[in-house]
Every structure is written in C-alpha cells, then in structure tokens.
C-alpha positions, 0 to 999 in steps of 0.5 A, a space after each residue: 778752397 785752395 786748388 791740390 798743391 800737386 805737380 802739373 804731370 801728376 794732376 794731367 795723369 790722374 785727370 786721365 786716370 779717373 775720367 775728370 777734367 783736369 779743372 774739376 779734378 785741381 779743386 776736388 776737396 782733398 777727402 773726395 780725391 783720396 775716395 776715388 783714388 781708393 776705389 781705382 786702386 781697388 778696381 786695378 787689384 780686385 784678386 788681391 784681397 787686401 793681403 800685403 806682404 804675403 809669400 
C-alpha cells in the first residue's frame, strides 16, 4: 500500500487533529481516513443538521 500523496503541513495537522501519530496516520488506507475525517466534521457541527445553503 502506498503512503497518502498529501502535503507534509496537511498530514502534521490532521496527525494533531484526529490524535494518531503521523506514521500511522501516512499509511491508513484511504477509505478509514475519509471516516474519521467525517466523524471530525460531524462532531465539529453537531447543531448543524446537515442543512447546507440554508438562510
């Protein structure tokens, strides 16, 4: 499996952001980074319901 084709300033703050180590963080599969950048987003917005556009 190749490591995530991402910047070294991206993978730093995502490492701090979700709590992984930055090794760990550069070869978790593709589809298990995208998860637990959706569960983030979803615990940063939790009043938002999911309505975008709204006003």
């Amino acid at each position: 499996m190749r490591p995530l084709q991402i910047s070294p300033e991206t993978a730093l703050k995502l490492s701090e952001k979700l709590g992984v180590p930055l090794e760990h963080l550069m070869h978790m599969p593709q589809h298990i980074l995208l998860q637990k950048l959706a569960e983030l987003a979803k615990d940063e917005n939790p009043g938002d319901g999911g309505k975008e556009g709204s006003e």
